[in-house]
VEXMIBA-314948 format. One record per residue (C-alpha): residue number from 1; x, y, z. Coordinates in nm, 2 decimals, m for minus. Layout:
residues N
[roke NUM, [X, Y, Z]] ...
end
This chain:
residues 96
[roke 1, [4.84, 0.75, m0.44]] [roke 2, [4.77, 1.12, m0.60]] [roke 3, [5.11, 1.25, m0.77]] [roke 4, [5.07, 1.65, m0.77]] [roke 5, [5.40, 1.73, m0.93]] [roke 6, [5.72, 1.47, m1.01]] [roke 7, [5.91, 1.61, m0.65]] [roke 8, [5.56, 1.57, m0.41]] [roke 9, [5.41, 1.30, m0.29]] [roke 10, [5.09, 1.26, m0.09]] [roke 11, [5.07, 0.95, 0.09]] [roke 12, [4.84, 1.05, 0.39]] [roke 13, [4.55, 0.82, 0.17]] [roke 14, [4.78, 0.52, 0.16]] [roke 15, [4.79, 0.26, 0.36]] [roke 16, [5.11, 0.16, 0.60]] [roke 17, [5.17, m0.16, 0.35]] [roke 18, [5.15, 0.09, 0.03]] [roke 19, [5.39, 0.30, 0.22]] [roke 20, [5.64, 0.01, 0.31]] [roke 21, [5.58, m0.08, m0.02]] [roke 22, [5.67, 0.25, m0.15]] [roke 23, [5.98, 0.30, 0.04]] [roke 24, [6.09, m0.05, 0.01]] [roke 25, [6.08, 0.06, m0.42]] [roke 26, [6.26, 0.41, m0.38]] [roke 27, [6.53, 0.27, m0.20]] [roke 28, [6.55, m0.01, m0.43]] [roke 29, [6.56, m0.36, m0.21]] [roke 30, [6.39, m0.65, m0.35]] [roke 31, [6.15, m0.78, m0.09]] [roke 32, [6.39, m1.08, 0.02]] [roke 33, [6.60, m0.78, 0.07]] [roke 34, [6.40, m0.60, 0.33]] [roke 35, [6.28, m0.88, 0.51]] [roke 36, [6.66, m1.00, 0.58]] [roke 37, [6.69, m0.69, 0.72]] [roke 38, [6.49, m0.64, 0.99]] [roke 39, [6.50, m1.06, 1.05]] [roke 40, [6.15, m1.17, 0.90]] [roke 41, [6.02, m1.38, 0.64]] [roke 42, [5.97, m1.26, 0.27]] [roke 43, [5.63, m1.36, 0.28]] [roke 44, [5.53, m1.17, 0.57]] [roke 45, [5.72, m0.85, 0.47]] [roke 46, [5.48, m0.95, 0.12]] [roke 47, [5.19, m0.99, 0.38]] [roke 48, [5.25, m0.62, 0.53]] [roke 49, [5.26, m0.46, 0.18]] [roke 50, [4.94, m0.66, 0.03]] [roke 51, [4.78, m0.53, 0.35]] [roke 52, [4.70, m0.88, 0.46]] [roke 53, [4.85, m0.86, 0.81]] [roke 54, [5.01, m0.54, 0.96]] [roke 55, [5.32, m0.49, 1.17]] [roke 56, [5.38, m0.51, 1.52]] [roke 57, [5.46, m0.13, 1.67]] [roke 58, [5.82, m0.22, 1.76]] [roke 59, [5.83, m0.39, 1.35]] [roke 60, [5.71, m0.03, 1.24]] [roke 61, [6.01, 0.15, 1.48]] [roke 62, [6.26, m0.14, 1.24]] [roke 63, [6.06, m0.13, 0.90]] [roke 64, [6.16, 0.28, 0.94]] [roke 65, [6.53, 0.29, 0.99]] [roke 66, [6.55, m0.04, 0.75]] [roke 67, [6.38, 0.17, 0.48]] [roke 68, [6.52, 0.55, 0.59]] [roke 69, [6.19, 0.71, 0.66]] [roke 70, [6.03, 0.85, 0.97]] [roke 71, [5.79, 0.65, 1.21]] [roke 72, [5.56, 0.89, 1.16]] [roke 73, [5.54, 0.90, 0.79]] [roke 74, [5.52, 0.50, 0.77]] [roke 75, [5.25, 0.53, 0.98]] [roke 76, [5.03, 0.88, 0.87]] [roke 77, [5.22, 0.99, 0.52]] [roke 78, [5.32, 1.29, 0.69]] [roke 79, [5.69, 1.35, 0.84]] [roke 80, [6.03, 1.20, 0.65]] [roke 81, [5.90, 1.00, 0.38]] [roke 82, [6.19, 0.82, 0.12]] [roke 83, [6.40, 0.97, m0.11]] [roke 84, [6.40, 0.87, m0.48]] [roke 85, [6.74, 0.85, m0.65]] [roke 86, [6.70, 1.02, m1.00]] [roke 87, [6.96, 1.15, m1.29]] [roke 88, [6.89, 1.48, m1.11]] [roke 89, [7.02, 1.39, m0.76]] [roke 90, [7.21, 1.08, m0.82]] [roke 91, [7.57, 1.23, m0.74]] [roke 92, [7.43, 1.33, m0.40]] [roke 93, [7.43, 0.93, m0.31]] [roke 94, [7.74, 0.81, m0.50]] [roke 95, [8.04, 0.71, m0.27]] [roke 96, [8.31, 0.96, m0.28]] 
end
């Protein structure tokens, strides 16, 4: 993955398991996590991210809203990709 500056990311390179991966990170689930989630084994969510096996279409559609990105950026790197918490913007996603 190419980092231009600390706020862009291009992942239009990556592949859809470095993207889940990615997103699974920024929102900070352990794998076990994200697999619970969306109803699936650890080691195939591990699978997906290792680029091993690939998702299912109607996975991707669940692997999305489970991580908060777009279908399309999970799928191309372009559109609603995650949002990393940081001592910048942390207050923004702290319960009121």
């Amino acid at each position: 993955m190419y980092i231009d500056s600390p706020d862009t990311f291009y992942t239009t390179d990556d592949t859809i398991g470095g993207r889940i991966s990615l997103a699974r990170d920024a929102n900070g689930l352990s794998v076990e996590a994200a697999a619970l989630a969306i109803g699936i084994a650890a080691g195939t969510w591990i699978d997906w991210e290792n680029d091993r096996d690939a998702p299912f279409p109607d996975r991707l559609v669940m692997i999305a809203e489970a991580l908060g990105v777009s279908l399309a950026w999970l799928v191309s790197g372009r559109g609603e990709g995650p949002t990393w918490i940081t001592s910048d913007n942390a207050s923004a996603f702290r319960p009121d």
